[in-house]
N, C-alpha and C positions, 0 to 999 in steps of 0.2 A: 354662368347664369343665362347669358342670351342663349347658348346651345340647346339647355333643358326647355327654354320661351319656344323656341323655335320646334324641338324634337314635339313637346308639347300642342303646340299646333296642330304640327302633320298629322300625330295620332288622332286628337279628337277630328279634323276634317274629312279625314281617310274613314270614321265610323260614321258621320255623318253622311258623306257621300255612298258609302255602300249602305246606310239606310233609305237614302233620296233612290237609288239605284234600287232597292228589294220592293219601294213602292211603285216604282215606275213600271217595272217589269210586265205587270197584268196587262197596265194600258197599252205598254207596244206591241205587245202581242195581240190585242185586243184589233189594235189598229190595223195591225198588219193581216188579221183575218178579213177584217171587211175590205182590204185592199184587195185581196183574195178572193174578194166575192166578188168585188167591181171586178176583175178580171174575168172571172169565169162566167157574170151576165155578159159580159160586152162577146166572151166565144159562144154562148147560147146565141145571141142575137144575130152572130155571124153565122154560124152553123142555120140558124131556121130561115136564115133571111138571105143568105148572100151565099154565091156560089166561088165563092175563091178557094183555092187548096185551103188545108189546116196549115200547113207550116206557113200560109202567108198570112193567116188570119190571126198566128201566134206571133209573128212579126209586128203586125200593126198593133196589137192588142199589149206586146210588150211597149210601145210609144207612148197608151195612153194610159201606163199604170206604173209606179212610183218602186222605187228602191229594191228591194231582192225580189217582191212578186214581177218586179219588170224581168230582170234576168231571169228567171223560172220560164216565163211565155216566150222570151227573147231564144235562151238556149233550148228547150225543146224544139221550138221554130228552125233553129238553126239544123240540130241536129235532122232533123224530118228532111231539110232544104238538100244537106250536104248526102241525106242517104246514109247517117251512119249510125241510125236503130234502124232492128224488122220490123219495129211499128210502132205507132202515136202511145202506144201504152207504155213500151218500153224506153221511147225517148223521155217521157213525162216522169217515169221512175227513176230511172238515173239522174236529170236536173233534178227532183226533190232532196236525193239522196245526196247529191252533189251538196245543195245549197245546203240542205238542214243547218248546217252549223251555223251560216250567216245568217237565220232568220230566227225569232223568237217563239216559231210552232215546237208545239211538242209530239214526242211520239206516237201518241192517239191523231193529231191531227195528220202527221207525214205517211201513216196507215191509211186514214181516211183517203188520202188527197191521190194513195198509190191506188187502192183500191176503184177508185173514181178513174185512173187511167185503164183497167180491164176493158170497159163496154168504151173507153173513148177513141172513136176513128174505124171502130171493128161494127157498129150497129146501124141502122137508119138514124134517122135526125129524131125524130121522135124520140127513141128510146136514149137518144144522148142528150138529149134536150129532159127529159125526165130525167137522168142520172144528175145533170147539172144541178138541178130544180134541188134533188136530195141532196146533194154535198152544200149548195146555198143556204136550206134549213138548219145543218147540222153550224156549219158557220155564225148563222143568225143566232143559235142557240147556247153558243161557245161564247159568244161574244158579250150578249149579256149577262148572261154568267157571271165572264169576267168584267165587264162595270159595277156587277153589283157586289162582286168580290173586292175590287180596287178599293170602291168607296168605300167598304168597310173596315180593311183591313192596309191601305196608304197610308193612316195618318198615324197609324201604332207602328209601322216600320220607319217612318221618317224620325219620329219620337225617340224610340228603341236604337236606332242610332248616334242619336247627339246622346240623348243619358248615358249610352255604354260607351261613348268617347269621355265625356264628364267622369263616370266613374272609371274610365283606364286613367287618363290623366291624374285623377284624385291620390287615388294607388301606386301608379309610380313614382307621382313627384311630391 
């Protein structure tokens, strides 16, 4: 009897958790795009304002930004540092492609973000500084999005978890 108490648990907390987990998902993602924006103002501000390399400004820029968008600016900077892409576009596509899987963007955004390293490093400051400008709007646009997706649609996945643990539990035991 304690086994079934027990096996019982686990199943309903396990639907539970992956309900709390299917609502959460938009937000982190959410979050981790405007971390991604805070990143790519703080290289627009360095690119129009400051004359350091880019691999040092992707250096500092990884310091003052938060969890895998840090390793993204951190390993591009590196790569640039050590000379081992032929260019800012090519170091910035391989960390994307590297990280994807540790970050919660999707493949629209990792197109975006690759696409965004073409003109990055290769043009004046002006026209990087306007490429930045565009991949910032599309961010802005994603982001809200998804808050207005989250709130609508977090409280039926959180729900839709504990019920369908409730009814696995009901059913097996």
């Amino acid at each position: 009897m304690l086994i079934k108490a027990i096996g019982a648990f686990i199943v309903f907390f396990s639907c539970a958790a992956c309900g709390l987990y299917l609502s959460l998902k938009d937000r982190f993602r959410a979050e981790e795009l405007k971390e991604m924006k805070r990143g790519l103002m703080l290289l627009k501000s360095s690119i129009g304002y400051s004359s350091k390399p880019l691999y040092e400004a992707m250096i500092d820029i990884s310091e003052k930004t938060e969890n895998t968008v840090s390793e993204i600016f951190e390993d591009t900077g590196r790569l640039l540092k050590a000379r081992k892409a032929s260019s800012v576009g090519e170091a910035w596509r391989k960390t994307i492609s590297d990280r994807r899987s540790r970050t919660y963007f999707t493949k629209n955004d990792t197109e975006m973000f690759s696409a965004f390293a073409d003109i990055l490093g290769g043009d004046d400051s002006k026209c990087q500084i306007e490429n930045i400008d565009s991949v910032i709007d599309y961010i802005d646009k994603k982001a809200e999005e998804l808050m207005r997706k989250n709130n609508k649609d977090a409280r039926l996945f959180r729900s839709a978890g504990v019920l369908g643990g409730i009814l696995i539990v009901v059913v097996l035991f």
